[in-house]
N, C-alpha and C positions, 0 to 999 in steps of 0.2 A: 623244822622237825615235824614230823607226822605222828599221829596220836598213835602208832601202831609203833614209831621209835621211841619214844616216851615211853610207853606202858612195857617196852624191853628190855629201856634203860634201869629203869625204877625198880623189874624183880618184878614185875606184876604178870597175874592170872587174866586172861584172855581168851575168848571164844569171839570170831569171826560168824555171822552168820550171814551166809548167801541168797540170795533171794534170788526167783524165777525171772525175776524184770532186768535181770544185769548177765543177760547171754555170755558176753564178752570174758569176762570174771568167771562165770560158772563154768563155760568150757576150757578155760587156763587150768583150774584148780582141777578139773575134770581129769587132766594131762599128769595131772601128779603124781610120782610112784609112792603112793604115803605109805606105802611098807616098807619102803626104804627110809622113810623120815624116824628120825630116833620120837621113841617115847621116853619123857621127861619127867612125866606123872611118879610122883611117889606117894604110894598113902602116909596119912598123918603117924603109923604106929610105924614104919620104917623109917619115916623122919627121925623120931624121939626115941629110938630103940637102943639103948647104952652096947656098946660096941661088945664085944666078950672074945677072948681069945681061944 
C-alpha cells in the first residue's frame, strides 16, 4: 500500500507537492483537467452548520 492509499483510506488532509527535479510527474499533472476535478474542500463552518429546513 502506498502512503498516498493510506492517507485515503484514513480520511486524511493531503497536499502533494511537486518539484522542478521530477519533469516526468510535473508534465502528467501538467495534463490535468483540474477543473473538471471535483472540489471537496468544505469550510469548518459548513461542516458544523445544524441543517434547518
Amino acid at each position: 500500500m502506498s502512503h498516498v492509499d493510506y492517507l485515503a483510506e484514513a480520511g486524511a488532509h493531503w497536499i502533494l507537492a511537486v518539484k522542478g527535479n521530477q519533469p516526468n510527474l510535473h508534465r502528467q499533472l501538467a495534463g490535468v483537467p483540474w477543473q473538471a476535478v471535483p472540489d471537496v474542500f468544505q469550510p469548518a463552518a459548513a461542516r458544523s452548520a445544524p441543517s434547518r429546513p
